[in-house]
C-alpha positions as CSV (number, residue, x, y, z in Angstrom):
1,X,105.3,136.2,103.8
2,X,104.2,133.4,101.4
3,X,101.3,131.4,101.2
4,X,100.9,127.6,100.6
5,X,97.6,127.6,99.0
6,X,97.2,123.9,97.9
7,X,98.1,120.7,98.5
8,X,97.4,117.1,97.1
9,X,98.5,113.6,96.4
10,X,98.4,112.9,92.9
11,X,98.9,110.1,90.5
12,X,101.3,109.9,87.5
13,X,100.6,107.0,85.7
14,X,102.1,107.0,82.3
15,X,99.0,105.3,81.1
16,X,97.6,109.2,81.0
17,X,99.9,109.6,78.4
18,X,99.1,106.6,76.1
19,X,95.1,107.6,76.7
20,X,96.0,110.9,74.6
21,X,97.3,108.5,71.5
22,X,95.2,106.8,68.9
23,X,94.4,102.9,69.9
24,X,92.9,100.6,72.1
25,X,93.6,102.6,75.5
26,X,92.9,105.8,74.2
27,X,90.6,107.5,76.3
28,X,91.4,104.7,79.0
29,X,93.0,107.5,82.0
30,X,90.3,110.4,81.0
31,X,89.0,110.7,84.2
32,X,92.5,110.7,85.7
33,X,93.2,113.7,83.7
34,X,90.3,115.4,84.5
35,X,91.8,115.4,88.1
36,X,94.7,117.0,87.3
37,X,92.7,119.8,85.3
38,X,90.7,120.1,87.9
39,X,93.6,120.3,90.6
40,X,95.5,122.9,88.0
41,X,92.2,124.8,87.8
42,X,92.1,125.3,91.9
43,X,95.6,126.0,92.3
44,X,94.8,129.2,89.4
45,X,92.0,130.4,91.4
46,X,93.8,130.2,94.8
47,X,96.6,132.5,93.0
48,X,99.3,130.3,92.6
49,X,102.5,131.1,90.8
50,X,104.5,127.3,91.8
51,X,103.9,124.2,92.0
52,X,106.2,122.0,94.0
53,X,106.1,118.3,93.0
54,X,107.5,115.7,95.1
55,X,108.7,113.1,92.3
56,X,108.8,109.9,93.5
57,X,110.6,109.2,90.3
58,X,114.0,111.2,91.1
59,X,115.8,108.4,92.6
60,X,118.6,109.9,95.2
61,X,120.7,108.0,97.2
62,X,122.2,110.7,99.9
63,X,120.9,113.8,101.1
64,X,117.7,116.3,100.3
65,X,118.1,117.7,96.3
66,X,115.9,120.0,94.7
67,X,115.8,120.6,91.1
68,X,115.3,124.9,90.9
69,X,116.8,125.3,87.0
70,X,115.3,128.4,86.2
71,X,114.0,126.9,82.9
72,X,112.8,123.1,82.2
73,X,112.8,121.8,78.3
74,X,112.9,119.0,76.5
75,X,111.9,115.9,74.4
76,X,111.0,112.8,77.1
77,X,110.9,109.3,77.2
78,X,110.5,106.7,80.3
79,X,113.5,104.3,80.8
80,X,111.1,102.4,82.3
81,X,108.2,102.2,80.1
82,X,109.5,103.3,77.0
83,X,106.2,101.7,75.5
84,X,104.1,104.4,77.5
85,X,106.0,107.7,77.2
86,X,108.2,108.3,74.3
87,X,109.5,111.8,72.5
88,X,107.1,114.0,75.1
89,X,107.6,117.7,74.7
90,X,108.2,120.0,77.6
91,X,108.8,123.3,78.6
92,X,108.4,124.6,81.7
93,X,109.5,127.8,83.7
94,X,111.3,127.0,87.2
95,X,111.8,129.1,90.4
96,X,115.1,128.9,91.4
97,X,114.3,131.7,94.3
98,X,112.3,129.2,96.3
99,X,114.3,126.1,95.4
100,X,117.4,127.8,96.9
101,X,115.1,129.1,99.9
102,X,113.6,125.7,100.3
103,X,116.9,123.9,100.7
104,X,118.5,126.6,102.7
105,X,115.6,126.6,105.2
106,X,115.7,122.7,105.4
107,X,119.7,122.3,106.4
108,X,119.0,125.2,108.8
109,X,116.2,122.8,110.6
110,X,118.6,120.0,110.3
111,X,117.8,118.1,107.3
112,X,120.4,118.5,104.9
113,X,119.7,119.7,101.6
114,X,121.2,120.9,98.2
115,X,119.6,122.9,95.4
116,X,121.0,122.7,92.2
117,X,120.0,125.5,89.8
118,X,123.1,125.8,87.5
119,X,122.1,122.0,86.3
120,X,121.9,119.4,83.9
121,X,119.4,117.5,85.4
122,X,115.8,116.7,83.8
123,X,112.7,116.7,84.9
124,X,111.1,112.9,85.6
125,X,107.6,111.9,84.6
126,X,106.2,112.3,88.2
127,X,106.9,116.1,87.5
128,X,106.5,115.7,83.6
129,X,102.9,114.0,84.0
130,X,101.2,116.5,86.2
131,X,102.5,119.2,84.7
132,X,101.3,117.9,81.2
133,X,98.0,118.4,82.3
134,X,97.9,121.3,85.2
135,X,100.4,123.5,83.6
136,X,100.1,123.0,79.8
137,X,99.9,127.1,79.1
138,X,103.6,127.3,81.4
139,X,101.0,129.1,83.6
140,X,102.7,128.2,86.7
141,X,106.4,127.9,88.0
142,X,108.3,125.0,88.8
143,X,110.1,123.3,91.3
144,X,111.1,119.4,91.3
145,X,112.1,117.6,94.7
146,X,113.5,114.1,94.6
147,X,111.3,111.9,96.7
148,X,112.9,108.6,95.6
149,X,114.7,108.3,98.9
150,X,116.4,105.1,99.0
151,X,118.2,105.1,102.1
152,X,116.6,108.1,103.9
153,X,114.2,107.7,107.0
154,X,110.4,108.6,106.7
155,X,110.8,110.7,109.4
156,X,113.2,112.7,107.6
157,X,111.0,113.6,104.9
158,X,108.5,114.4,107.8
159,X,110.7,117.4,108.8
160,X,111.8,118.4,105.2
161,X,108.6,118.3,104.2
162,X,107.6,120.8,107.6
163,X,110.9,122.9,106.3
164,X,109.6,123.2,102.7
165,X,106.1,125.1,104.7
166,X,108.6,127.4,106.7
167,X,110.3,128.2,103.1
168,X,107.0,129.2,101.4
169,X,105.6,131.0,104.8
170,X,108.8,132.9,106.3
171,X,111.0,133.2,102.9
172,X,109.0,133.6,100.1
173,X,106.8,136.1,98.8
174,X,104.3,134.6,96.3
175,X,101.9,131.6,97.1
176,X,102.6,127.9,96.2
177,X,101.1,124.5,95.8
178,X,102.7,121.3,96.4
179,X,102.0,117.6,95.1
180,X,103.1,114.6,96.2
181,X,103.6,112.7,93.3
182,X,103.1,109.0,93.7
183,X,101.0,106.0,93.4
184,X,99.1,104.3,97.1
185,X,99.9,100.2,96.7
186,X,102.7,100.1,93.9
187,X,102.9,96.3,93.2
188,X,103.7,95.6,89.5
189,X,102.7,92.2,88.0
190,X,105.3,90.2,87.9
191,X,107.0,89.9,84.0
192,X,103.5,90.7,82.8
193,X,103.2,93.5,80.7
194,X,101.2,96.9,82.4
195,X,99.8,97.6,79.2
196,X,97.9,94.7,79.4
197,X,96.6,94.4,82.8
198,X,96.0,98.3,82.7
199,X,93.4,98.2,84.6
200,X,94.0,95.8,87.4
201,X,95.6,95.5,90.5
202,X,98.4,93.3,91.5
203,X,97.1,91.5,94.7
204,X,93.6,92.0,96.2
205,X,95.1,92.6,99.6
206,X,96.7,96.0,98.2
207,X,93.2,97.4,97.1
208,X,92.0,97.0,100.6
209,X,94.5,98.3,102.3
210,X,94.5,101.2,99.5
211,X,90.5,101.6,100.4
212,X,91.3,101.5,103.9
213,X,94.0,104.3,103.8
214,X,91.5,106.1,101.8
215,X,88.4,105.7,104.3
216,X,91.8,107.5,107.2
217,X,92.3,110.3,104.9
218,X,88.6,111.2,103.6
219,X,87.9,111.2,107.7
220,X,90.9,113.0,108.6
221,X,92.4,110.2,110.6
222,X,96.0,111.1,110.1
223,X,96.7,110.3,113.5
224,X,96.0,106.8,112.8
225,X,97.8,106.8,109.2
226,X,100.8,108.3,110.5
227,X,101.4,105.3,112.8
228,X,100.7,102.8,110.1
229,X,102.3,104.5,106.8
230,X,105.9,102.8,107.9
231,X,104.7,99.3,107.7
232,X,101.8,100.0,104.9
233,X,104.9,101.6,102.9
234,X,106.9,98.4,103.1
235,X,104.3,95.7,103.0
236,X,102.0,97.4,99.9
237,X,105.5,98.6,97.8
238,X,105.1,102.1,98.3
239,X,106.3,104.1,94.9
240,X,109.5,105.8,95.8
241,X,108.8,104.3,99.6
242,X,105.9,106.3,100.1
243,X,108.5,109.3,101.2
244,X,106.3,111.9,99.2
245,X,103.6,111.3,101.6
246,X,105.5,111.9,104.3
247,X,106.8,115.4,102.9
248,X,103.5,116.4,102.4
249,X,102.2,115.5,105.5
250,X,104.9,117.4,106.8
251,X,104.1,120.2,105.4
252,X,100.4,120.0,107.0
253,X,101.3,118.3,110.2
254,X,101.6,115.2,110.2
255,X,100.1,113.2,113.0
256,X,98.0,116.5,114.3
257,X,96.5,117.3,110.7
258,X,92.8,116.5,111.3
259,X,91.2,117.6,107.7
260,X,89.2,115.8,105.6
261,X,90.4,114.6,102.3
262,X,88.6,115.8,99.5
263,X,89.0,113.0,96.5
264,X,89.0,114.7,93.3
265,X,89.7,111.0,91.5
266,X,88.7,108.1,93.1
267,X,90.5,105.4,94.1
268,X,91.4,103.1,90.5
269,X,94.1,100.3,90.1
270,X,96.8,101.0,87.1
271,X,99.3,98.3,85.9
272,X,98.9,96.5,89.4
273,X,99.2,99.2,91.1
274,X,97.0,102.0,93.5
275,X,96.2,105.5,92.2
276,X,94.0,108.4,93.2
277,X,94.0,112.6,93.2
278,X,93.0,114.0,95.9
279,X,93.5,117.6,97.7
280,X,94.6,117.6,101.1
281,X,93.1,121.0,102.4
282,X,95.7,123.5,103.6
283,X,95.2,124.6,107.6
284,X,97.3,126.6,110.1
285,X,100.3,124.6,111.6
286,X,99.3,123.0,114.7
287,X,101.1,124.9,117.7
């Protein structure tokens, strides 16, 4: 019935945020943003009417949850870097239809999952971000899914995020992208302050395994990642425990996905950490 039309793995930095503002960093995340233009400008041509974001910022401690409100608005700022993101506007139209589907389709394959559509929940900044810059017209629906999974298995995510393509394919009739919203290596500095080593990474050993990972994807060597994303998750910090990735590599095969990533922002370090957009092209299941 429905067609997912895009995928990608996206950054979220809140430094995005601070380039738009007057100062010493303005300007600083341009290219980033450009990505997410870019990605936004795909995902109109290929007909989309959602976007699914896998937030690595909805922290969860039990269970699948997906945020389907049918409206999103308000006035943000990060807990977390309240020096980064303060009073952001939003407003956003959601898709309770396919949150609903999503979560029903995902306890009937086993992975237990609620939607919440009568809700007081916000939207985080790994929703907030991308949609700042892919979905500033409200052009597209959408749909938030916690990927903070603190005491959830990778494997898991794997199958919810092979339940979420079922949802979109066998129960809903429009077409859909999905991001997984999350940084690579995602080692602060210790103490130090992000804004001023903006531009640097925490540990040399992260970028190189970050370059590596990137050298798997851009050859379509998931085969290889899939074995090593449990122990690159836990040894390079992975945001949210890397648990985005895994949805959306669910949702495109997982070990059998053979396509080449296409990197629409390269590869940059952020506060110590590892960032980079990139579309993950969508093929047939595997059989």
């Amino acid at each position: 019935m429905g067609t997912l039309a895009l995928a990608a793995k996206i950054t979220h930095v809140p430094s995005m945020y601070l380039s738009e503002l007057p100062g010493k960093h303005q300007g600083c995340r341009q290219a980033a943003i450009d990505g997410h233009i870019e990605i936004g400008r795909r995902a109109r041509a290929l007909g989309v009417d959602t976007i699914v974001v896998f937030d690595v910022h909805w922290l969860v401690n039990a269970g699948y949850h997906v945020n389907c409100a049918p409206r999103f608005a308000g006035n943000y700022t990060s807990n977390e870097l309240p020096h980064f993101i303060k009073n952001m506007e939003y407003e956003y139209p959601g898709n309770t239809a396919l949150g609903e589907a999503i979560a029903a389709v995902a306890t009937r394959e086993g992975v237990f999952t609620r939607a919440h559509h009568d809700t007081s929940l916000d939207l985080e900044y790994g929703t907030l971000v991308p949609m700042r810059y892919m979905n500033g017209d409200r052009h597209f629906r959408v749909v938030s899914i916690a990927a903070w999974c603190n005491w959830h298995d990778l494997e898991d995510s794997r199958r919810f995020g092979l339940a979420v393509r079922h949802a979109i394919e066998q129960e809903y009739d429009g077409t859909v992208a999905i991001l997984a919203s999350g940084s690579l290596s995602h080692r602060f500095n210790d103490n130090g302050s992000p804004e001023e080593s903006i531009h640097q990474i925490s540990d040399e050993f992260f970028r190189q395994v970050d370059l590596r990972v990137m050298q798997l994807w851009e050859a379509g060597d998931f085969d290889t990642f899939t074995q090593m994303l449990p122990m690159y998750s836990r040894q390079c910090f992975g945001e949210g425990h890397m648990h985005d990735t895994a949805m959306l590599l669910g949702s495109l095969g997982w070990d059998r996905y053979r396509e080449p990533v296409e990197v629409i922002t390269p590869y940059f370090p952020s506060s110590g950490t590892g960032q980079v957009n990139a579309i993950f092209p969508v093929a047939p299941l595997p059989e």
